[in-house]
C-alpha positions, 0 to 999 in steps of 0.5 A: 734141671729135673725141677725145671723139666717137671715146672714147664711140664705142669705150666704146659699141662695149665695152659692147656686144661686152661684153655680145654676150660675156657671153651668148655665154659664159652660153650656151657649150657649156663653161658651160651644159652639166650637168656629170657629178659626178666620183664616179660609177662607171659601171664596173658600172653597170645598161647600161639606168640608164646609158643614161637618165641620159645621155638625161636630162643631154640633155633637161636641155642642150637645155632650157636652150639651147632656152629660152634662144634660143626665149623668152630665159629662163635656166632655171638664173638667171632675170631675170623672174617673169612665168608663162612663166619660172615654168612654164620653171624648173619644168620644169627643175627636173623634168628635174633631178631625173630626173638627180639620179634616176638618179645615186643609182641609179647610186652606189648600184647594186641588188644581185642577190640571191646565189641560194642552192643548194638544200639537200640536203633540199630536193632530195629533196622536190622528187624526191620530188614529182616522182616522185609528180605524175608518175603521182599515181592510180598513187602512191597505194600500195598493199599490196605494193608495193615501190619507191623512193617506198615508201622515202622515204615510210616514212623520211617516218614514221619522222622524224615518230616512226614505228618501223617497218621500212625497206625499201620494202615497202608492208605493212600496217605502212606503211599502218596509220602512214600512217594514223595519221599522216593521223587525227592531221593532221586528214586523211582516214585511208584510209591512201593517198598523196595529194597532201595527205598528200604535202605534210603529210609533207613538211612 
Protein backbone atom coordinates (compact mmCIF):
# COMPACT_ATOMS: atom_id res chain seq x y z
CA UNK A 1 0.00 0.00 0.00
CA UNK A 2 2.95 2.41 0.87
CA UNK A 3 4.58 1.26 -2.49
CA UNK A 4 1.52 2.59 -4.23
CA UNK A 5 0.73 5.82 -1.97
CA UNK A 6 4.75 6.71 -2.95
CA UNK A 7 3.97 5.90 -7.09
CA UNK A 8 0.84 8.01 -7.39
CA UNK A 9 3.00 10.57 -5.17
CA UNK A 10 5.93 10.54 -7.98
CA UNK A 11 3.15 10.31 -10.97
CA UNK A 12 1.58 13.51 -9.50
CA UNK A 13 4.78 15.36 -8.74
CA UNK A 14 5.47 14.13 -12.98
CA UNK A 15 2.72 15.35 -14.25
CA UNK A 16 2.94 18.26 -12.66
CA UNK A 17 6.76 19.38 -13.27
CA UNK A 18 5.79 18.11 -16.79
CA UNK A 19 3.38 20.77 -17.41
CA UNK A 20 5.39 23.82 -15.06
CA UNK A 21 8.06 22.49 -18.16
CA UNK A 22 5.69 22.43 -20.97
CA UNK A 23 5.10 26.14 -20.26
CA UNK A 24 8.33 27.18 -19.38
CA UNK A 25 9.34 25.62 -22.79
CA UNK A 26 6.27 27.25 -24.71
CA UNK A 27 7.20 30.49 -23.49
CA UNK A 28 11.36 30.12 -23.44
CA UNK A 29 13.42 33.21 -24.84
CA UNK A 30 14.65 30.15 -27.90
CA UNK A 31 10.88 28.93 -28.70
CA UNK A 32 8.71 32.05 -28.39
CA UNK A 33 10.90 34.61 -30.19
CA UNK A 34 9.87 35.53 -34.01
CA UNK A 35 12.75 34.21 -35.57
CA UNK A 36 14.46 36.27 -38.60
CA UNK A 37 14.28 34.27 -42.04
CA UNK A 38 17.63 33.63 -43.12
CA UNK A 39 17.27 34.96 -46.74
CA UNK A 40 17.42 38.63 -45.76
CA UNK A 41 20.56 40.74 -46.56
CA UNK A 42 20.80 43.46 -44.50
CA UNK A 43 24.37 44.43 -46.13
CA UNK A 44 22.76 47.38 -48.12
CA UNK A 45 19.60 47.59 -46.41
CA UNK A 46 17.75 51.36 -46.22
CA UNK A 47 19.45 52.24 -42.30
CA UNK A 48 15.98 53.80 -41.22
CA UNK A 49 13.69 50.25 -42.85
CA UNK A 50 16.36 48.42 -40.71
CA UNK A 51 15.68 49.90 -37.74
CA UNK A 52 11.65 49.56 -37.92
CA UNK A 53 11.82 45.98 -38.93
CA UNK A 54 13.93 45.55 -35.59
CA UNK A 55 11.58 47.81 -33.60
CA UNK A 56 8.77 45.52 -35.08
CA UNK A 57 10.13 41.93 -34.48
CA UNK A 58 10.15 43.60 -30.77
CA UNK A 59 6.64 44.62 -30.50
CA UNK A 60 5.95 41.28 -31.74
CA UNK A 61 8.24 39.22 -28.54
CA UNK A 62 6.99 41.48 -25.92
CA UNK A 63 3.09 40.85 -27.32
CA UNK A 64 3.49 37.39 -27.29
CA UNK A 65 5.24 37.17 -23.61
CA UNK A 66 3.15 40.12 -22.05
CA UNK A 67 -0.14 38.30 -23.40
CA UNK A 68 0.93 35.12 -22.45
CA UNK A 69 1.88 36.31 -18.48
CA UNK A 70 -0.81 39.12 -18.20
CA UNK A 71 -4.11 37.20 -19.62
CA UNK A 72 -2.49 33.46 -19.96
CA UNK A 73 -3.31 33.75 -23.93
CA UNK A 74 -0.92 32.29 -26.31
CA UNK A 75 -1.39 34.60 -29.29
CA UNK A 76 0.45 32.25 -31.85
CA UNK A 77 -2.11 28.91 -30.72
CA UNK A 78 -5.04 29.92 -28.65
CA UNK A 79 -7.06 27.69 -26.30
CA UNK A 80 -10.24 30.05 -26.24
CA UNK A 81 -12.50 32.01 -28.38
CA UNK A 82 -13.68 34.12 -25.77
CA UNK A 83 -13.61 38.41 -27.29
CA UNK A 84 -10.52 38.94 -25.02
CA UNK A 85 -8.36 36.31 -27.17
CA UNK A 86 -10.12 37.37 -30.50
CA UNK A 87 -8.96 41.02 -29.93
CA UNK A 88 -5.39 39.56 -28.76
CA UNK A 89 -4.68 37.57 -31.74
CA UNK A 90 -5.83 40.26 -33.73
CA UNK A 91 -3.54 42.19 -32.56
CA UNK A 92 -0.73 40.01 -33.48
CA UNK A 93 -1.60 39.41 -36.46
CA UNK A 94 -1.18 43.30 -37.05
CA UNK A 95 2.29 43.64 -35.39
CA UNK A 96 2.75 40.54 -37.76
CA UNK A 97 2.02 41.84 -40.70
CA UNK A 98 4.23 45.05 -39.79
CA UNK A 99 7.29 42.41 -39.82
CA UNK A 100 6.24 40.88 -42.79
CA UNK A 101 6.07 44.85 -44.20
CA UNK A 102 9.08 45.59 -43.63
CA UNK A 103 10.69 42.21 -44.66
CA UNK A 104 9.74 42.50 -48.27
CA UNK A 105 11.00 45.96 -48.03
CA UNK A 106 14.02 44.74 -46.81
CA UNK A 107 14.48 41.57 -49.96
CA UNK A 108 13.20 43.89 -52.38
CA UNK A 109 15.43 47.29 -51.42
CA UNK A 110 13.99 50.89 -53.53
CA UNK A 111 16.42 51.39 -56.35
CA UNK A 112 17.46 55.33 -56.34
CA UNK A 113 16.92 56.54 -59.90
CA UNK A 114 20.69 56.38 -61.59
CA UNK A 115 20.51 60.86 -62.18
CA UNK A 116 21.35 61.13 -65.86
CA UNK A 117 23.95 64.09 -66.69
CA UNK A 118 22.53 66.69 -68.89
CA UNK A 119 23.05 66.58 -72.43
CA UNK A 120 25.11 69.05 -73.95
CA UNK A 121 21.76 70.81 -75.55
CA UNK A 122 20.45 70.86 -72.37
CA UNK A 123 23.31 72.66 -70.65
CA UNK A 124 23.13 75.55 -73.40
CA UNK A 125 19.43 76.18 -72.84
CA UNK A 126 19.95 76.38 -69.42
CA UNK A 127 23.04 79.01 -70.08
CA UNK A 128 20.97 80.59 -72.43
CA UNK A 129 17.99 81.29 -69.71
CA UNK A 130 20.45 82.11 -67.46
CA UNK A 131 22.06 84.38 -69.36
CA UNK A 132 18.39 86.16 -70.12
CA UNK A 133 16.58 86.01 -66.77
CA UNK A 134 19.35 87.68 -65.20
CA UNK A 135 18.74 91.10 -66.92
CA UNK A 136 15.46 90.13 -68.83
CA UNK A 137 14.39 94.45 -69.64
CA UNK A 138 18.23 94.65 -70.86
CA UNK A 139 18.01 91.12 -73.11
CA UNK A 140 15.41 92.18 -75.04
CA UNK A 141 17.73 93.24 -77.90
CA UNK A 142 17.97 95.51 -79.71
CA UNK A 143 19.48 96.90 -83.25
CA UNK A 144 22.93 96.96 -83.00
CA UNK A 145 23.34 94.97 -80.66
CA UNK A 146 26.22 92.68 -80.47
CA UNK A 147 26.97 89.99 -77.87
CA UNK A 148 26.84 86.39 -77.04
CA UNK A 149 23.10 85.84 -76.66
CA UNK A 150 22.60 87.77 -80.26
CA UNK A 151 24.60 84.51 -81.16
CA UNK A 152 22.54 81.61 -79.65
CA UNK A 153 19.39 83.39 -80.60
CA UNK A 154 20.34 83.73 -84.31
CA UNK A 155 21.50 79.95 -84.16
CA UNK A 156 17.89 79.39 -82.31
CA UNK A 157 16.43 80.81 -86.17
CA UNK A 158 18.56 79.28 -88.06
CA UNK A 159 17.66 75.54 -86.92
CA UNK A 160 14.02 76.60 -86.93
CA UNK A 161 14.86 77.08 -90.65
CA UNK A 162 16.05 80.76 -90.93
CA UNK A 163 19.21 81.60 -93.21
CA UNK A 164 20.36 84.22 -91.98
CA UNK A 165 23.89 85.47 -91.10
CA UNK A 166 25.77 84.18 -87.74
CA UNK A 167 27.51 86.75 -86.18
CA UNK A 168 26.12 88.05 -83.07
CA UNK A 169 25.13 91.19 -84.69
CA UNK A 170 21.22 92.10 -83.83
CA UNK A 171 20.33 93.65 -87.64
CA UNK A 172 17.51 94.06 -89.10
CA UNK A 173 17.73 90.74 -90.45
CA UNK A 174 17.85 89.12 -86.93
CA UNK A 175 14.92 91.27 -86.00
CA UNK A 176 12.68 90.66 -89.19
CA UNK A 177 13.08 86.54 -88.50
CA UNK A 178 12.67 86.97 -84.84
CA UNK A 179 9.45 88.24 -85.80
CA UNK A 180 8.47 86.25 -88.33
CA UNK A 181 8.98 83.35 -86.20
CA UNK A 182 6.91 85.15 -82.90
CA UNK A 183 3.72 85.75 -86.16
CA UNK A 184 3.82 82.01 -87.26
CA UNK A 185 3.67 80.70 -83.10
CA UNK A 186 0.83 82.77 -82.55
CA UNK A 187 3.08 85.26 -80.41
CA UNK A 188 2.97 88.98 -80.15
CA UNK A 189 5.25 90.00 -83.40
CA UNK A 190 7.40 92.94 -82.02
CA UNK A 191 10.49 91.34 -83.12
CA UNK A 192 11.95 91.46 -79.46
CA UNK A 193 13.16 88.64 -76.92
CA UNK A 194 11.01 87.88 -74.16
CA UNK A 195 10.29 85.46 -72.01
CA UNK A 196 7.59 83.69 -74.08
CA UNK A 197 9.43 83.75 -77.33
CA UNK A 198 12.79 82.70 -75.37
CA UNK A 199 10.72 79.52 -74.34
CA UNK A 200 9.23 79.19 -77.79
CA UNK A 201 12.78 79.15 -79.45
CA UNK A 202 13.87 76.76 -77.19
CA UNK A 203 11.52 74.57 -77.52
Amino acid sequence: MKQIIIFLLLVIIGIMGYNVYSKYQRFSLTDYAYKVPEDLNFDRADQDVLLNYYEAVEAVNGYVITQWSTNKIDVRNPKKDNETTQAAVSEYRKKLAAVSYYESRLRNPKREPVKQAPSEAEKKKQLILKSFYADPKANELRLGEQNALVYEIQRLLIRKGDSIRHDGLFRAETFNALRSFEEKNGLFPDGKLDAITLDYLLR
